[in-house]
C-alpha positions in Angstrom: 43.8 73.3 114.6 46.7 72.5 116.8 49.6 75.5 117.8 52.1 73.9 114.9 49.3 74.3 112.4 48.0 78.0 113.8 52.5 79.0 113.5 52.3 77.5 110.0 49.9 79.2 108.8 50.1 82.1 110.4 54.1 82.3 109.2 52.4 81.8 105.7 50.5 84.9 105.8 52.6 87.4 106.9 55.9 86.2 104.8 53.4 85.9 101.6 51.2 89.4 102.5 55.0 90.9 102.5 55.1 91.0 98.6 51.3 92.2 97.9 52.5 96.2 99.4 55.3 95.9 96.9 53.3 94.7 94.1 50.5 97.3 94.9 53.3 100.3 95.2 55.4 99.0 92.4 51.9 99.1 90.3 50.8 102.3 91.6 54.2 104.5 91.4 55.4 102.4 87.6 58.5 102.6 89.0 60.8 99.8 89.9 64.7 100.9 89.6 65.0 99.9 93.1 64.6 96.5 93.2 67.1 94.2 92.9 66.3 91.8 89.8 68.7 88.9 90.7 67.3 88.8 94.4 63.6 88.3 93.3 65.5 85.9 90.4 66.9 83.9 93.1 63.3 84.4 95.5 61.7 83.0 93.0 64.0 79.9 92.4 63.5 79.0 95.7 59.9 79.9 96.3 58.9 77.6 93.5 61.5 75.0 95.4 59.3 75.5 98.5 56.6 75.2 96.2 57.4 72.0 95.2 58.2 70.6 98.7 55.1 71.5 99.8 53.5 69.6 97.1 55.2 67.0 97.8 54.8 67.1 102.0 51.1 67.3 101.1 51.2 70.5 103.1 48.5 73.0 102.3 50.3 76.1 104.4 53.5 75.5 102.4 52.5 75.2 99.1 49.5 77.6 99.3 51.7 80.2 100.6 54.2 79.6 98.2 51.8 79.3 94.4 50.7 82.7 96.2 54.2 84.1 96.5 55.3 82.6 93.3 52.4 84.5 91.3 53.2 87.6 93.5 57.3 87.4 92.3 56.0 86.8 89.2 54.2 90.1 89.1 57.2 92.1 90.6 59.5 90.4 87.7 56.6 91.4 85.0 57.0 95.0 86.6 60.4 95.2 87.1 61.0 94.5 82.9 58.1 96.6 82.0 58.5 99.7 84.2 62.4 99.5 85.0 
C-alpha cells in the first residue's frame, strides 16, 4: 500500500469512527436535545454525495467510509426523532 492509499484510509477511519461515540452515547443516555438536526440533515446530504463519488471513482476508502458514515447519520437521525 502506497503513503496516498495508507492517508486515505487512514482519514476514513478516524472521520467515520467520529460518529460511532455519538451513536453509542446518544443510545446509551436516550437523549438527543443537543444535536443539531439540520447539521446531520445537511451531513447526511453530502455524505451520501461522497458516497456516490466514491462509487463512481471506484474508490473503496471513499465509498466504504462513507455507506459507513451514511448508516451511522442514519442512526443519529433515527435517534434524534425517537428520543428528542
Amino acid at each position: 500500500m502506497n503513503i496516498t492509499a495508507v492517508v486515505g484510509v487512514t482519514a476514513a477511519v478516524l472521520t467515520t469512527s467520529c460518529y460511532v461515540f455519538q451513536v453509542a452515547k446518544s443510545w446509551k443516555s436516550k437523549h438527543t436535545k443537543d444535536l443539531s438536526m439540520g447539521m446531520f440533515l445537511t451531513l447526511l446530504a453530502g455524505t451520501v454525495l461522497w458516497l456516490v463519488y466514491g462509487i463512481m471513482l471506484n474508490q473503496p476508502p471513499i465509498y466504504l467510509a462513507n455507506g459507513t458514515t451514511v448508516l451511522l447519520s442514519l442512526s443519529l437521525v433515527f435517534l434524534k426523532f425517537k428520543y428528542g
